[in-house]
C-alpha positions in Angstrom: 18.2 -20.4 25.6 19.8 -19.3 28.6 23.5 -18.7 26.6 21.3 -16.8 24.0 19.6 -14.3 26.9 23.1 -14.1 28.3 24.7 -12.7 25.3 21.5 -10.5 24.6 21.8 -8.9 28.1 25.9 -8.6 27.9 26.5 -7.6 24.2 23.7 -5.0 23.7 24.8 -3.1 27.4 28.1 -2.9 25.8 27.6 -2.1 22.3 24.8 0.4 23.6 27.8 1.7 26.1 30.4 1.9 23.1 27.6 3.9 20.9 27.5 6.4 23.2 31.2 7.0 24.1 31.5 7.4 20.3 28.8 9.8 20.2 30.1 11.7 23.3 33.5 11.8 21.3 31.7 13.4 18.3 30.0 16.1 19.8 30.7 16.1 23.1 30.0 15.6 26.4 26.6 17.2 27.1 24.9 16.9 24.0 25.4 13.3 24.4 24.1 14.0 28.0 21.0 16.0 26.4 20.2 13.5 23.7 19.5 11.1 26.5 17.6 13.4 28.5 15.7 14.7 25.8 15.2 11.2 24.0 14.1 9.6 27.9 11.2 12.4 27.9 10.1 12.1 24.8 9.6 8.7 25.0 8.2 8.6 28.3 5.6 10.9 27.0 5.1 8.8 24.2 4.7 5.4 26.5 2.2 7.2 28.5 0.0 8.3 25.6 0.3 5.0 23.3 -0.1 3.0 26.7 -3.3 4.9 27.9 -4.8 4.6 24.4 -4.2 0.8 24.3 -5.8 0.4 27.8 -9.1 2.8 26.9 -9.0 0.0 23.3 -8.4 -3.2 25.8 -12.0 -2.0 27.9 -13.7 -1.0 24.9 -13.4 -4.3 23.2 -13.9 -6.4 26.4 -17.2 -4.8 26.4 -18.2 -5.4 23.1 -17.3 -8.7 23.9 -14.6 -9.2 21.5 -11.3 -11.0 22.3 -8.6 -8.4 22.5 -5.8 -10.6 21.4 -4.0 -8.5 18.9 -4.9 -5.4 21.5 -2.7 -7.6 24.2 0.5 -8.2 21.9 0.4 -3.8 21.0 0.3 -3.7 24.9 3.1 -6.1 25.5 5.4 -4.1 22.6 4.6 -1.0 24.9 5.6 -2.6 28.0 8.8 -3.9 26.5 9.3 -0.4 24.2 8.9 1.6 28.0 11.3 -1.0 29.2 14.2 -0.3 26.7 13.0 3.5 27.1 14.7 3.7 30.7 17.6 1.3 29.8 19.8 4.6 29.6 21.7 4.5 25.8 20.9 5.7 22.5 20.5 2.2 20.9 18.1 0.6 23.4 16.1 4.3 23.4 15.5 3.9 19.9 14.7 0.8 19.9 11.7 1.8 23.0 10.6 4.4 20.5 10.1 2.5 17.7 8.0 -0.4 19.5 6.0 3.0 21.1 5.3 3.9 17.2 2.6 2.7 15.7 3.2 2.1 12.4 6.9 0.1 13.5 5.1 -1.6 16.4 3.0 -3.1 13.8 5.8 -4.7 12.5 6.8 -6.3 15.8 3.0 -7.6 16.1 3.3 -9.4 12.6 6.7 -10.9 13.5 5.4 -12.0 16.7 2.4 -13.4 15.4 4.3 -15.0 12.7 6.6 -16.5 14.9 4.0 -17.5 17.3 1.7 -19.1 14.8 5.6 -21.1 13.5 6.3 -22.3 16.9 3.0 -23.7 18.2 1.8 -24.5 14.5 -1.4 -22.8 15.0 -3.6 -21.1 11.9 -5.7 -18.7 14.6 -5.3 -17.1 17.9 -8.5 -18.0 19.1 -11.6 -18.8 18.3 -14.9 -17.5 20.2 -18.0 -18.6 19.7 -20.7 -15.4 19.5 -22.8 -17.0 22.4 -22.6 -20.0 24.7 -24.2 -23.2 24.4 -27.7 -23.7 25.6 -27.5 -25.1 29.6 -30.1 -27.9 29.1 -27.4 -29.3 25.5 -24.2 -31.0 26.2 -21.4 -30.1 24.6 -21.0 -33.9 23.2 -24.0 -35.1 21.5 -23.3 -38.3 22.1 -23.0 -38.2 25.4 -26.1 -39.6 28.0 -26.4 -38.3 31.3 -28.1 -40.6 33.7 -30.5 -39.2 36.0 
């Protein structure tokens, strides 16, 4: 695990870093400079919108008493999406705008779920029961409390 994260957080700096000299050769220094600029706005804007939205979703189910699980994972794709957002390159950017999208960061919730549900061999999130047990009922049946 650690060799993989090492290679993720070497090779994608450089190939991000070797995208954009490319680009800067093909059209030049400060368009390259205003693509970042302009693509780092855009999708701050974006994080801030799709982020605030997911909150205002998180309250409303909590109060309606549902589990947000699927509402946590869309906030976790933000979080990640912002943070390839102010990793400065044109690869990692798009890659921050696409999780900030919600049509593609619905994709990335059905791969994580899939790979979730793989790894810990589980057929549901969670399951909540509408309202609790009565206080006076144990949980076991056959269990005997003695006074």
């Amino acid at each position: 695990m650690f060799i993989k994260l090492l290679l993720i957080f070497t090779l994608v700096p450089i190939a991000d870093l070797a995208l954009l000299i490319e680009i800067g050769r093909q059209i030049g220094l400060w368009p390259t400079i205003a693509i970042v600029l302009i693509t780092g706005v855009a999708g701050s804007a974006l994080l801030r919108w799709q982020g605030l939205g997911t909150i205002a979703k998180f309250k409303r189910e909590l109060a309606e008493g549902r589990f947000p699980g699927n509402t946590i994972i869309e906030g976790i794709a933000i979080i990640v999406g912002g943070a390839f957002l102010l990793t400065p390159g044109v690869m990692t950017d798009a890659v921050g705008i696409l999780l900030l999208l919600p049509p593609t960061r619905a994709v990335f919730i059905a791969i994580v779920k899939r790979y979730i549900k793989r790894k810990f061999d589980i057929d549901e999130f969670i399951t909540v029961a509408d309202e609790p047990p009565p206080r006076d009922e144990p949980l076991d049946p056959n269990l005997r409390i003695e006074p």
